[in-house]
PQR file of N, CA, C, O and H, with PARSE charges and radii, in Angstrom:
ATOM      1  N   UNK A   1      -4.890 -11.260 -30.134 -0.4000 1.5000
ATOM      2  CA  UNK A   1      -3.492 -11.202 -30.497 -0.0000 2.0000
ATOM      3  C   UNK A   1      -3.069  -9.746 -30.626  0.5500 1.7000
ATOM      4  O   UNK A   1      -3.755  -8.936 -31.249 -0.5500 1.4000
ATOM      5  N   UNK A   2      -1.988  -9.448 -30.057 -0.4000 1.5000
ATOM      6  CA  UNK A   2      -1.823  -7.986 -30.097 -0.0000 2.0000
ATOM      7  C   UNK A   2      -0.750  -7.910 -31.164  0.5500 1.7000
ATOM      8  O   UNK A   2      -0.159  -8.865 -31.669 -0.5500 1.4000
ATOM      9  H   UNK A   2      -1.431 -10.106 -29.550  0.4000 1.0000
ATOM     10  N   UNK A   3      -0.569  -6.434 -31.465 -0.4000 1.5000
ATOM     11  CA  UNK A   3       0.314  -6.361 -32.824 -0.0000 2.0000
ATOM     12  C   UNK A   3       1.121  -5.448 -31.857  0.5500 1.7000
ATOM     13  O   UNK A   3       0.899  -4.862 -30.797 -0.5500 1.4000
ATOM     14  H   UNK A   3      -1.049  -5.659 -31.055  0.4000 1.0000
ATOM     15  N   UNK A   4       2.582  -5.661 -33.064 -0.4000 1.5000
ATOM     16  CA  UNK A   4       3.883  -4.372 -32.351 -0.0000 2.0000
ATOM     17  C   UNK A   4       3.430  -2.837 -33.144  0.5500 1.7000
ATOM     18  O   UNK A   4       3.846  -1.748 -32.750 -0.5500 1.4000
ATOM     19  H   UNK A   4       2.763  -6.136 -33.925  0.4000 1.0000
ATOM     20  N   UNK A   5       2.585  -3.005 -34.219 -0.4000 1.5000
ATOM     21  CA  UNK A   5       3.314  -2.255 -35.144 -0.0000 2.0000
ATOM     22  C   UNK A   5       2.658  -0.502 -34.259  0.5500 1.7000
ATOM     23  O   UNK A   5       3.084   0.610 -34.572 -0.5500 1.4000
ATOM     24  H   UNK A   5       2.247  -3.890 -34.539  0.4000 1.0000
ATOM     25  N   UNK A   6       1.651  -0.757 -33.246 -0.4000 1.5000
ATOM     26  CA  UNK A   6       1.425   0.558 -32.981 -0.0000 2.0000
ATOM     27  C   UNK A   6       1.489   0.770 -31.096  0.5500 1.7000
ATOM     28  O   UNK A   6       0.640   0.760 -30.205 -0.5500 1.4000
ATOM     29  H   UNK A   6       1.305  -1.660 -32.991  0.4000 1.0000
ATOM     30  N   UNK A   7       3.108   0.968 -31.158 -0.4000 1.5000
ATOM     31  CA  UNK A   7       3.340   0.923 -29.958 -0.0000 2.0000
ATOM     32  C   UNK A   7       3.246   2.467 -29.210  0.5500 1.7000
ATOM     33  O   UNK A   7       3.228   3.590 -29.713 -0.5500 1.4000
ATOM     34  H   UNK A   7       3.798   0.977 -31.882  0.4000 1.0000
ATOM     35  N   UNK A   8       3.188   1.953 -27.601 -0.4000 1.5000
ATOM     36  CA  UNK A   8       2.978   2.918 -26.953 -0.0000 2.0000
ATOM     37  C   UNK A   8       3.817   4.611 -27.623  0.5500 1.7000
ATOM     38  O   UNK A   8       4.937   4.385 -28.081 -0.5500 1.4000
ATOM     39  H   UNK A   8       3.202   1.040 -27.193  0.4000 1.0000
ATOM     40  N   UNK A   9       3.573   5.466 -27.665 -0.4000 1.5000
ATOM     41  CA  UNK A   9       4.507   6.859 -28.053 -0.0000 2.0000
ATOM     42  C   UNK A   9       5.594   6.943 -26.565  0.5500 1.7000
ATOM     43  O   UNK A   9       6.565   7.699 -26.579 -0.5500 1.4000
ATOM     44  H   UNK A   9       2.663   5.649 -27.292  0.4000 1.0000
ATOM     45  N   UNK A  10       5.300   6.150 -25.445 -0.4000 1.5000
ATOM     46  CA  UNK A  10       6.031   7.043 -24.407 -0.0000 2.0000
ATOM     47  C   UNK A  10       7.793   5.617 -24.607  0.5500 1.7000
ATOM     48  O   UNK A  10       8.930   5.731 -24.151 -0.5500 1.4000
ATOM     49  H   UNK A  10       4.511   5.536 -25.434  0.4000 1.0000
ATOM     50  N   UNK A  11       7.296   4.734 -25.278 -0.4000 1.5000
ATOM     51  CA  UNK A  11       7.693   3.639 -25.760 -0.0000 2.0000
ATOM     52  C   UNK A  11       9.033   3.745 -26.653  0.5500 1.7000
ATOM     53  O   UNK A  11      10.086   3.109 -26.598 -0.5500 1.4000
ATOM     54  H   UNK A  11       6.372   4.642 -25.648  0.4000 1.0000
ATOM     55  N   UNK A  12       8.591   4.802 -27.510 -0.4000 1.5000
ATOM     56  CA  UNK A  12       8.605   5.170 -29.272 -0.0000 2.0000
ATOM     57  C   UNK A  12       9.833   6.092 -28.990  0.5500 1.7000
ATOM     58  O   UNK A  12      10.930   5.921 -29.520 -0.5500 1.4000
ATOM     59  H   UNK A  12       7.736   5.318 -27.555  0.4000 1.0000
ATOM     60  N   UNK A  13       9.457   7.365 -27.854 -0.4000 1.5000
ATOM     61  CA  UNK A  13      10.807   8.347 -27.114 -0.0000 2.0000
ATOM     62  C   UNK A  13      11.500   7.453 -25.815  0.5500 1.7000
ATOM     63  O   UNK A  13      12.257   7.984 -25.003 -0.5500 1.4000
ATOM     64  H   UNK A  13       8.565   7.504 -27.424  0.4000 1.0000
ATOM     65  N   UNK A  14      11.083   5.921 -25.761 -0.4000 1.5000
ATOM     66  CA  UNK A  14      12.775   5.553 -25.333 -0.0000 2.0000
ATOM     67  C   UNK A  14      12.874   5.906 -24.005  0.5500 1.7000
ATOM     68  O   UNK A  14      13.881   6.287 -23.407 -0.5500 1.4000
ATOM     69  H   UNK A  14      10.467   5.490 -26.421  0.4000 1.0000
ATOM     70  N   UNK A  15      11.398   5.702 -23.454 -0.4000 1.5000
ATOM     71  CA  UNK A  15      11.133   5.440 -21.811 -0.0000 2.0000
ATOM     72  C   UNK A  15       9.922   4.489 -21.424  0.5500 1.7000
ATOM     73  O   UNK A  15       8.933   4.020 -21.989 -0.5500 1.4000
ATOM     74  H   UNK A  15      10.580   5.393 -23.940  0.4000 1.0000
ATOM     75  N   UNK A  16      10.492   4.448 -20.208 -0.4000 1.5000
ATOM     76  CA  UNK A  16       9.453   3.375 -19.339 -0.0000 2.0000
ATOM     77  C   UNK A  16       8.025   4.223 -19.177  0.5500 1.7000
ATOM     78  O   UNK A  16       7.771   5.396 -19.452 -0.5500 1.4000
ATOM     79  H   UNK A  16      11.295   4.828 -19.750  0.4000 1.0000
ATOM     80  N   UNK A  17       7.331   3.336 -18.712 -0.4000 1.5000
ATOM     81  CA  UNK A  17       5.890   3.440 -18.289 -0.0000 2.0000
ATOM     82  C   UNK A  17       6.535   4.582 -17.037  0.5500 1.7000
ATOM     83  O   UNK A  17       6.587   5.810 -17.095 -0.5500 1.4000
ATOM     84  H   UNK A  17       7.538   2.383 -18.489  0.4000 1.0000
ATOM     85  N   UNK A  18       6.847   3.931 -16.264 -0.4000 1.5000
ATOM     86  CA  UNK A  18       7.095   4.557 -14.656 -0.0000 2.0000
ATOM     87  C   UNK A  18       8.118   6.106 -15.245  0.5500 1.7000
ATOM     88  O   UNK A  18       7.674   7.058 -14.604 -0.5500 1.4000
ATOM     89  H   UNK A  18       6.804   2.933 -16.217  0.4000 1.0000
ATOM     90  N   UNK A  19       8.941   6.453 -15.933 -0.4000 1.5000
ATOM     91  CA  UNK A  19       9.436   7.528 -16.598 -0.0000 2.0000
ATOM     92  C   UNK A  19       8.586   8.632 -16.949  0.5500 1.7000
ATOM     93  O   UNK A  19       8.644   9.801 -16.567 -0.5500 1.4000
ATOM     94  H   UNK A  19       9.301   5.679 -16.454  0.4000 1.0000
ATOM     95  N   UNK A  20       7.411   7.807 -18.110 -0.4000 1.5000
ATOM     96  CA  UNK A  20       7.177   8.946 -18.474 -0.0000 2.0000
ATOM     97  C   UNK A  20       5.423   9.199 -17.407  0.5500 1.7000
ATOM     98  O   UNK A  20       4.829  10.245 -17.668 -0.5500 1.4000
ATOM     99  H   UNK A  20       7.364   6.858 -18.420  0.4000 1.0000
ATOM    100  N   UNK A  21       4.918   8.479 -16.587 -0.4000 1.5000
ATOM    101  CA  UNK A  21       3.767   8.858 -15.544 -0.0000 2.0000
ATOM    102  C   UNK A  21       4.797   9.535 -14.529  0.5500 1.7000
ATOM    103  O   UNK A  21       4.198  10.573 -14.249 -0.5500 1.4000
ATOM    104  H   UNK A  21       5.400   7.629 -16.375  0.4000 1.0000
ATOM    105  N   UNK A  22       5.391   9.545 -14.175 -0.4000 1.5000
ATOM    106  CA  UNK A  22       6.891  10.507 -13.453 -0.0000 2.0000
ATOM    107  C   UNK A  22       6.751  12.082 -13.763  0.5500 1.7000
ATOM    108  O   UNK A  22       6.617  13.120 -13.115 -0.5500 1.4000
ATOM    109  H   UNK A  22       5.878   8.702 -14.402  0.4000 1.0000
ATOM    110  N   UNK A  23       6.858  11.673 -15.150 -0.4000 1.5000
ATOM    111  CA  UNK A  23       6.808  13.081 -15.831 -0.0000 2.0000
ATOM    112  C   UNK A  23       5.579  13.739 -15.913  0.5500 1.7000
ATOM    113  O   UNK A  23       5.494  14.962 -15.801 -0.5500 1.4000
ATOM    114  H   UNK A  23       6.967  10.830 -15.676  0.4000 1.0000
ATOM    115  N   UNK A  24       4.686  13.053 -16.088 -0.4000 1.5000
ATOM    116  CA  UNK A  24       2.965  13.850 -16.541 -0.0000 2.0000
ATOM    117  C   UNK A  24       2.736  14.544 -14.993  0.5500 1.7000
ATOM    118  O   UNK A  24       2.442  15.701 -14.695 -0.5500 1.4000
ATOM    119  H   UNK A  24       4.756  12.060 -16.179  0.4000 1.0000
ATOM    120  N   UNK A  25       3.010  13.273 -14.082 -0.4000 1.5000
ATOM    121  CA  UNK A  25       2.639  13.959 -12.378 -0.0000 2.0000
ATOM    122  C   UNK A  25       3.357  15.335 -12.312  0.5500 1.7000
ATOM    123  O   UNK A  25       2.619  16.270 -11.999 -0.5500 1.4000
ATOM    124  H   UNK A  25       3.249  12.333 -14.324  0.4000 1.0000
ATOM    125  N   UNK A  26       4.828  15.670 -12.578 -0.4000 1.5000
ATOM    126  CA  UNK A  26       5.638  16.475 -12.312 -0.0000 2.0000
ATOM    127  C   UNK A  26       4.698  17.854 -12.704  0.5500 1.7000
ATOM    128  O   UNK A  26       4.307  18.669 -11.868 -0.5500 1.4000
ATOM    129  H   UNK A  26       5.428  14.911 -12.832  0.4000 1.0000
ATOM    130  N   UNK A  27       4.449  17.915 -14.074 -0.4000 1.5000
ATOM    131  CA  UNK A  27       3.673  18.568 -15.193 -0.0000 2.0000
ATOM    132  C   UNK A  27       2.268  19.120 -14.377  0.5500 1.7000
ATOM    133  O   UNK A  27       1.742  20.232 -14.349 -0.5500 1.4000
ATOM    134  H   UNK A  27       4.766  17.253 -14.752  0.4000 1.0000
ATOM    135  N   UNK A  28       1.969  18.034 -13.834 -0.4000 1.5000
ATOM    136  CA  UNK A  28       0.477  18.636 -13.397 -0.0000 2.0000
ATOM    137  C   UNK A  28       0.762  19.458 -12.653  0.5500 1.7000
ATOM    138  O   UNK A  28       0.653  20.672 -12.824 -0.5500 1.4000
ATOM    139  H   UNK A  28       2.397  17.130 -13.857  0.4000 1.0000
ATOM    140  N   UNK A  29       1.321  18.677 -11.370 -0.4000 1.5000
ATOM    141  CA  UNK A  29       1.967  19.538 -10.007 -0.0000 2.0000
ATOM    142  C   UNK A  29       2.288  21.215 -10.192  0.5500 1.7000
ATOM    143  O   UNK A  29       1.749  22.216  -9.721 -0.5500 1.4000
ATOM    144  H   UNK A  29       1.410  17.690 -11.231  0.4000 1.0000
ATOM    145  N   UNK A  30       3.517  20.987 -11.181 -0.4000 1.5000
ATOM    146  CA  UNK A  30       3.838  22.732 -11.537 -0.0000 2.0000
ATOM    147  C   UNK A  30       2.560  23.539 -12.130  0.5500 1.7000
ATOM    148  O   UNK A  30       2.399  24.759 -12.137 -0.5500 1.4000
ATOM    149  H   UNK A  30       3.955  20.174 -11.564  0.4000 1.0000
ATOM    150  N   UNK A  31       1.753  22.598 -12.592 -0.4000 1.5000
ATOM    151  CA  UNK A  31       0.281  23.773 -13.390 -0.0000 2.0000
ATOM    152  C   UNK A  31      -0.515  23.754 -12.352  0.5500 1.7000
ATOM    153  O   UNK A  31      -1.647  23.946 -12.797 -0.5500 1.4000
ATOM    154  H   UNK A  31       1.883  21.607 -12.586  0.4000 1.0000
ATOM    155  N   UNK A  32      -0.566  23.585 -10.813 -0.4000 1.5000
ATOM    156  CA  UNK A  32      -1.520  23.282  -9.752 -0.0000 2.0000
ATOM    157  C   UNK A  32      -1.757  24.852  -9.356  0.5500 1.7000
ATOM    158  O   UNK A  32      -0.900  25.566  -9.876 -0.5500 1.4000
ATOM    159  H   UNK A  32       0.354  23.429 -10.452  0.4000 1.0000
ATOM    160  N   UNK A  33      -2.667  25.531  -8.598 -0.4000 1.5000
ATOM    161  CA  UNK A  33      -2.558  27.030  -8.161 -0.0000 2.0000
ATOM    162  C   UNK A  33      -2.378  26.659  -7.131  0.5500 1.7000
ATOM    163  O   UNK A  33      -2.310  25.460  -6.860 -0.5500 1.4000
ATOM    164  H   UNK A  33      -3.363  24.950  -8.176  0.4000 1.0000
ATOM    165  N   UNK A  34      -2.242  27.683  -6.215 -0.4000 1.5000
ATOM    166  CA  UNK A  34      -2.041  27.509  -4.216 -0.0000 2.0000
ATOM    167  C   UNK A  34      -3.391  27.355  -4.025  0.5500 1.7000
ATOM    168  O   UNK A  34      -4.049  27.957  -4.874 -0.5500 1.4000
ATOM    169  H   UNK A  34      -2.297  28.657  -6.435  0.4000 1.0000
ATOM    170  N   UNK A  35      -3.927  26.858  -3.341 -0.4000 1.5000
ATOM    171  CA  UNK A  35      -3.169  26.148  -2.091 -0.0000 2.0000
ATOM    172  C   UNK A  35      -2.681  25.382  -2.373  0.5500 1.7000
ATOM    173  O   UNK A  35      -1.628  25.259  -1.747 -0.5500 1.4000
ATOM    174  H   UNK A  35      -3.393  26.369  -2.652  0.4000 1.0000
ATOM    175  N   UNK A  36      -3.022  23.954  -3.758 -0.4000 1.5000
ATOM    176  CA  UNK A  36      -2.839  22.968  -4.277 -0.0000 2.0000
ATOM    177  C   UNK A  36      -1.802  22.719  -4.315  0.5500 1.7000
ATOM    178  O   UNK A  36      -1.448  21.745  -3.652 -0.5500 1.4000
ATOM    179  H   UNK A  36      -3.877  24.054  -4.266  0.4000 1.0000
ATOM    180  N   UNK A  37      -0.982  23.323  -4.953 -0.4000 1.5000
ATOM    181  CA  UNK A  37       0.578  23.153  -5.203 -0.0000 2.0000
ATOM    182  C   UNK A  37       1.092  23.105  -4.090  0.5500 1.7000
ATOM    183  O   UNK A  37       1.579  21.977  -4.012 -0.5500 1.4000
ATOM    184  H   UNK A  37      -1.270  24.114  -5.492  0.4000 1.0000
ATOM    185  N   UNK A  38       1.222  23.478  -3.459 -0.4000 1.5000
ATOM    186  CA  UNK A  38       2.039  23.659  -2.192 -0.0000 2.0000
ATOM    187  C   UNK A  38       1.614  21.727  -1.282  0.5500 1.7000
ATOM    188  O   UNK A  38       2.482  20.939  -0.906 -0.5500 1.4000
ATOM    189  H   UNK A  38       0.827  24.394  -3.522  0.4000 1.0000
ATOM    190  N   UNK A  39      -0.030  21.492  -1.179 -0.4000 1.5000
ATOM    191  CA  UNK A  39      -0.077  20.818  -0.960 -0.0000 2.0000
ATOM    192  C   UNK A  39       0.442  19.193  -1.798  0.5500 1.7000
ATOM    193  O   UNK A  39       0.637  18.119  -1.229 -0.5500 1.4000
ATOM    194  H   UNK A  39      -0.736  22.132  -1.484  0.4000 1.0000
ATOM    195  N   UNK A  40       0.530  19.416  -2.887 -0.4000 1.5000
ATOM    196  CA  UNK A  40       0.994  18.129  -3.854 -0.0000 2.0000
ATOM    197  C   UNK A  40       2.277  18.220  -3.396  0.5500 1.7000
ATOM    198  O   UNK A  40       2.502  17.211  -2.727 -0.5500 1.4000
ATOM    199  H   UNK A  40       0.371  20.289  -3.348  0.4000 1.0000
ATOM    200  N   UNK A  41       3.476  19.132  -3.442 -0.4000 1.5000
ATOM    201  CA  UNK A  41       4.817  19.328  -3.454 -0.0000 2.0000
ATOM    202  C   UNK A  41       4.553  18.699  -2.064  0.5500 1.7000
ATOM    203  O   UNK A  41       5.216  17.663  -2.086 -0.5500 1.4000
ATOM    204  H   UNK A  41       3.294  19.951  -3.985  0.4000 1.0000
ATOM    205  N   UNK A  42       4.155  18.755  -1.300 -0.4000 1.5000
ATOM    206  CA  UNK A  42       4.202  17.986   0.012 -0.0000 2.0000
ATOM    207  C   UNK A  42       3.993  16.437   0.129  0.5500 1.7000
ATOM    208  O   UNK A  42       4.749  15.738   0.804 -0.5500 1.4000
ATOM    209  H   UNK A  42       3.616  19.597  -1.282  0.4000 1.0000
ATOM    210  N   UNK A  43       3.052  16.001  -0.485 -0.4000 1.5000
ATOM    211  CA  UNK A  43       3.328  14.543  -0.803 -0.0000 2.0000
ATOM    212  C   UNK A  43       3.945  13.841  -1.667  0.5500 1.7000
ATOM    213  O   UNK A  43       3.956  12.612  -1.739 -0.5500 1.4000
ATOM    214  H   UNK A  43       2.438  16.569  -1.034  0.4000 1.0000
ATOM    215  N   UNK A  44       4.487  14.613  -2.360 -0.4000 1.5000
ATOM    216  CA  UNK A  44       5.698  14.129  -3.189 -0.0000 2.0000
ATOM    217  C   UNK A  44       7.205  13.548  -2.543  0.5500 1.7000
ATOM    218  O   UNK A  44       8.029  12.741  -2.974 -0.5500 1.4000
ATOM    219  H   UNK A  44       4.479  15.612  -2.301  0.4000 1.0000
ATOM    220  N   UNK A  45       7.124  14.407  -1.247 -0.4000 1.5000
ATOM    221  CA  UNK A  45       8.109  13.928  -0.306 -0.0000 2.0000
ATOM    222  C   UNK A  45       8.731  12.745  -0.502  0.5500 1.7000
ATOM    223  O   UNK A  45       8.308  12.476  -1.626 -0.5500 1.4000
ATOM    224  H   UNK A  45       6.454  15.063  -0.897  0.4000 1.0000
ATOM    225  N   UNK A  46       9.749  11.456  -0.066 -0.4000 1.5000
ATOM    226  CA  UNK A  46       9.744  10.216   0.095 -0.0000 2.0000
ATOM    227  C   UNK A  46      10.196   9.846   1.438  0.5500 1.7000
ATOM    228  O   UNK A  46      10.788  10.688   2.114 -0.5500 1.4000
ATOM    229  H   UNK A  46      10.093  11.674   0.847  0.4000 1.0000
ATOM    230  N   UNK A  47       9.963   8.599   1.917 -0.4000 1.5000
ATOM    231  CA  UNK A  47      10.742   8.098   3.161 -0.0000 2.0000
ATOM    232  C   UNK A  47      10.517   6.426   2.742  0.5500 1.7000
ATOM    233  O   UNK A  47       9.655   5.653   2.323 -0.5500 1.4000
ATOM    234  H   UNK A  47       9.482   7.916   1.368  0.4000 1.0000
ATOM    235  N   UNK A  48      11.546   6.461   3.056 -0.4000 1.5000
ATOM    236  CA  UNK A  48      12.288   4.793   3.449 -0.0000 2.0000
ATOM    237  C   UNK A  48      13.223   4.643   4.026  0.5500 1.7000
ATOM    238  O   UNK A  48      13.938   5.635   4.165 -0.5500 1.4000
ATOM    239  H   UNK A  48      12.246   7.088   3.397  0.4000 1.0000
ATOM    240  N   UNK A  49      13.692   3.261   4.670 -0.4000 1.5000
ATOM    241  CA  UNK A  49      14.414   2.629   5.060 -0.0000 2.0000
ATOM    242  C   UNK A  49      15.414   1.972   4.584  0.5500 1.7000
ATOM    243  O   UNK A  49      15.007   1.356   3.600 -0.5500 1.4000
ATOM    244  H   UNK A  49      13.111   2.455   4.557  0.4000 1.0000
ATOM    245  N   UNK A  50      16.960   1.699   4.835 -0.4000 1.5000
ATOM    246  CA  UNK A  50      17.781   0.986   4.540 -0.0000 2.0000
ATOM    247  C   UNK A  50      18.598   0.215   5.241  0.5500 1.7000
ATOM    248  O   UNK A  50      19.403   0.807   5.961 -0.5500 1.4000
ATOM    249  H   UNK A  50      17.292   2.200   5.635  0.4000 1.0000
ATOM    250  N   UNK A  51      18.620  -1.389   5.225 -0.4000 1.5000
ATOM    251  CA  UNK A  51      19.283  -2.443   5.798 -0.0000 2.0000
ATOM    252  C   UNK A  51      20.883  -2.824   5.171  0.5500 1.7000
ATOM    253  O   UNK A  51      21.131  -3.014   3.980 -0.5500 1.4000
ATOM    254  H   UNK A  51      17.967  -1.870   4.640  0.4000 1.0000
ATOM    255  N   UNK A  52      21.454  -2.854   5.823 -0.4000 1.5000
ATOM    256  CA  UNK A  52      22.948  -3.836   4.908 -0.0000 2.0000
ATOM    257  C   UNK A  52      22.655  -5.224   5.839  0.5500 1.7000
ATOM    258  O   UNK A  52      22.409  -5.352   7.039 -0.5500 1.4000
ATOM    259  H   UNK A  52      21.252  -2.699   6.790  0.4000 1.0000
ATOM    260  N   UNK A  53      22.745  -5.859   5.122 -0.4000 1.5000
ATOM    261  CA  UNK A  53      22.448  -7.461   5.744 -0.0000 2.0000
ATOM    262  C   UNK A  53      24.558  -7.871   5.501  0.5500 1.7000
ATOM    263  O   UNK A  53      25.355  -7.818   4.564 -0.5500 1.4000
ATOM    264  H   UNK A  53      22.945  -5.755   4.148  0.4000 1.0000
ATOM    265  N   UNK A  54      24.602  -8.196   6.775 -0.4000 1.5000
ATOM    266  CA  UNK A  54      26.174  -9.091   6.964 -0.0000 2.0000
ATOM    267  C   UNK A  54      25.757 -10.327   7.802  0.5500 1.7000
ATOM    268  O   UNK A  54      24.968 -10.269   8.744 -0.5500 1.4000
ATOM    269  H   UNK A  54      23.955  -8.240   7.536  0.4000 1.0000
ATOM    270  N   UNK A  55      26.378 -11.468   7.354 -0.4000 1.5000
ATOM    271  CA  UNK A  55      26.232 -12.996   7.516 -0.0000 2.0000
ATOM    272  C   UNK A  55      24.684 -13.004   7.131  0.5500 1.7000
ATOM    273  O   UNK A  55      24.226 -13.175   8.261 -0.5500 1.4000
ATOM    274  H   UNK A  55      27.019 -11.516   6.588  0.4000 1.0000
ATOM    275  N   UNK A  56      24.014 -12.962   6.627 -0.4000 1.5000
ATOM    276  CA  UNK A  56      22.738 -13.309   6.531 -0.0000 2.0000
ATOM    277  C   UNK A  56      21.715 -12.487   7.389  0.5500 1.7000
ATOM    278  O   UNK A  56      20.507 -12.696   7.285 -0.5500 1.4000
ATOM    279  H   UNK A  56      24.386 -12.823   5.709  0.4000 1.0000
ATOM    280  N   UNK A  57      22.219 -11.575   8.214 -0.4000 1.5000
ATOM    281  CA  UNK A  57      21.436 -10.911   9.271 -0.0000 2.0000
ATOM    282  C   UNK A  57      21.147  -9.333   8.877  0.5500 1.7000
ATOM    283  O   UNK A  57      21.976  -8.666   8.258 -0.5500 1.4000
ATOM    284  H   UNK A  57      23.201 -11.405   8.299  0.4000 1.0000
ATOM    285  N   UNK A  58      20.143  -8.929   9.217 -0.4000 1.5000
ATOM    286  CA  UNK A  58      19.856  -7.607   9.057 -0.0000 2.0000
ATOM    287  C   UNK A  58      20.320  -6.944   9.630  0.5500 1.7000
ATOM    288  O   UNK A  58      20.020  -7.167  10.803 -0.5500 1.4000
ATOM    289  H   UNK A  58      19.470  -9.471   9.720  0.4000 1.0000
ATOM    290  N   UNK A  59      21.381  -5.625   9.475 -0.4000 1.5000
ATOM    291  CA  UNK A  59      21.740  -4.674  10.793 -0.0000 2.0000
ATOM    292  C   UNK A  59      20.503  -3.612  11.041  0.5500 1.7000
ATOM    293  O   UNK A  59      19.406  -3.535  10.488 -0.5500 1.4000
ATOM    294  H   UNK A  59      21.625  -5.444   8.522  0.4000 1.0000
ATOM    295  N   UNK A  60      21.124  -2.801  12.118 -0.4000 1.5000
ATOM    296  CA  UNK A  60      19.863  -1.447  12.064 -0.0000 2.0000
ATOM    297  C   UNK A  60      19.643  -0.842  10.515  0.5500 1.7000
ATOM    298  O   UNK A  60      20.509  -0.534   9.695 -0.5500 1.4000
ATOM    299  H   UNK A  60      22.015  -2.864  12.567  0.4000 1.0000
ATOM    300  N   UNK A  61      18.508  -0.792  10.425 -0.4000 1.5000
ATOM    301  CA  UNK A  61      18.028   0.308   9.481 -0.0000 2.0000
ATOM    302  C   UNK A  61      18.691   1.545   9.276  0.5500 1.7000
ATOM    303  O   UNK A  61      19.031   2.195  10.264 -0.5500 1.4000
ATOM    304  H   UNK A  61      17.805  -1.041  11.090  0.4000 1.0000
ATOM    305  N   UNK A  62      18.907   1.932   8.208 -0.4000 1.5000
ATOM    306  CA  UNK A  62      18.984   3.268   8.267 -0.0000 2.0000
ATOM    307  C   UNK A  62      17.770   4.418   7.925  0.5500 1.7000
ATOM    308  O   UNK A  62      17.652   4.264   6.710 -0.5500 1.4000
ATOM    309  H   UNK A  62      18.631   1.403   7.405  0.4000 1.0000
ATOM    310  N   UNK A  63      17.219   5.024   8.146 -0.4000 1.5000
ATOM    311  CA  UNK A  63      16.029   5.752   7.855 -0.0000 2.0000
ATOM    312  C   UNK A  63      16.182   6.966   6.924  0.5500 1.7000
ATOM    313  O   UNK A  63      16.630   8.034   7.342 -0.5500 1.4000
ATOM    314  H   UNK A  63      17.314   5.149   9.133  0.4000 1.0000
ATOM    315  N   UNK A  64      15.807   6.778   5.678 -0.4000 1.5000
ATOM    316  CA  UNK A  64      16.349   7.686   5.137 -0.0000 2.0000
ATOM    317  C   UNK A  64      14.939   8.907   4.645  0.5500 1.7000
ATOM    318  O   UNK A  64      13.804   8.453   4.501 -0.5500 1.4000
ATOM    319  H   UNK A  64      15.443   5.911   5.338  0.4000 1.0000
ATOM    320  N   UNK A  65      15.218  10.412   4.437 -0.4000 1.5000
ATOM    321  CA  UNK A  65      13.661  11.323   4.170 -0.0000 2.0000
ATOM    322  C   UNK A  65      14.386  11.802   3.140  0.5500 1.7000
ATOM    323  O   UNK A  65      15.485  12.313   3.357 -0.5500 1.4000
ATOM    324  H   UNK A  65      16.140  10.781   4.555  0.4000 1.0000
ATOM    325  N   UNK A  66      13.841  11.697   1.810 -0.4000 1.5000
ATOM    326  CA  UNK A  66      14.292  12.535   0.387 -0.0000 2.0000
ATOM    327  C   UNK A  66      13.253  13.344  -0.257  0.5500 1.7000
ATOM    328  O   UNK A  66      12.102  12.910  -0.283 -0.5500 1.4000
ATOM    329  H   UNK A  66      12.948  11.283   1.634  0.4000 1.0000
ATOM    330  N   UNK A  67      13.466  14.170  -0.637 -0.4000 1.5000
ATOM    331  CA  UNK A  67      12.525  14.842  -1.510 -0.0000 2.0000
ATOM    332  C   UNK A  67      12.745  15.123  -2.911  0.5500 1.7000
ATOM    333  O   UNK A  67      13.741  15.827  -3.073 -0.5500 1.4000
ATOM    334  H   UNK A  67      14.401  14.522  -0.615  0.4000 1.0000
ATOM    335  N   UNK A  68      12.089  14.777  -4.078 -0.4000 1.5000
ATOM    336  CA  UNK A  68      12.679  14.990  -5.351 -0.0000 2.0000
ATOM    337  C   UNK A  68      13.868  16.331  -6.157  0.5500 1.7000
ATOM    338  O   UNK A  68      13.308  17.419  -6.025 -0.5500 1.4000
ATOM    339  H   UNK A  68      11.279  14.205  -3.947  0.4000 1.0000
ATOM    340  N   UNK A  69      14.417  16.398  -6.449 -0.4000 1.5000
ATOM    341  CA  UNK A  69      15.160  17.911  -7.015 -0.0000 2.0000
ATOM    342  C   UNK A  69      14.444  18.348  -8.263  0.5500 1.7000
ATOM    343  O   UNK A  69      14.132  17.613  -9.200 -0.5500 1.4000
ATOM    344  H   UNK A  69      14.872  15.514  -6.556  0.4000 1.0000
ATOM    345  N   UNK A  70      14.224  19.626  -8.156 -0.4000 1.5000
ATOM    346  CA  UNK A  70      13.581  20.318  -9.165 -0.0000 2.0000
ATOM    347  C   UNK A  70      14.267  20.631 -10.299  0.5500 1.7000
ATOM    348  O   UNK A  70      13.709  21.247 -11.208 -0.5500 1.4000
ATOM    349  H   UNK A  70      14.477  20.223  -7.394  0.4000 1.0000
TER
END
């Protein structure tokens, strides 16, 4: 049986799981030396795709490449 009374701290400041591991990655990244850094800031990158579906059908994709803002 689990108890409330000793909840997560990242919980406690009024963020998600996915918020505050967001944040620790960010944290590491900036304390990385070169070559490292340079290489993490590179897979941090994102890419996906975006559909608008009209009548039920998928149109073309849109392809979208983002990279986080510092």
């Amino acid at each position: 049986m689990a108890s409330n009374a000793a909840a997560p701290f990242w919980r406690s400041a009024g963020m998600t799981y996915i918020t505050y591991s967001n944040l620790c990655a960010n944290l590491v990244r900036k304390c990385l030396k070169e070559p490292y850094k340079s290489e993490a800031l590179s897979r941090e990158k994102v890419h996906y795709s975006i559909s608008k579906w009209v009548d039920g059908k998928p149109q073309k994709p849109t392809i979208r490449s983002d990279s986080p803002v510092e």
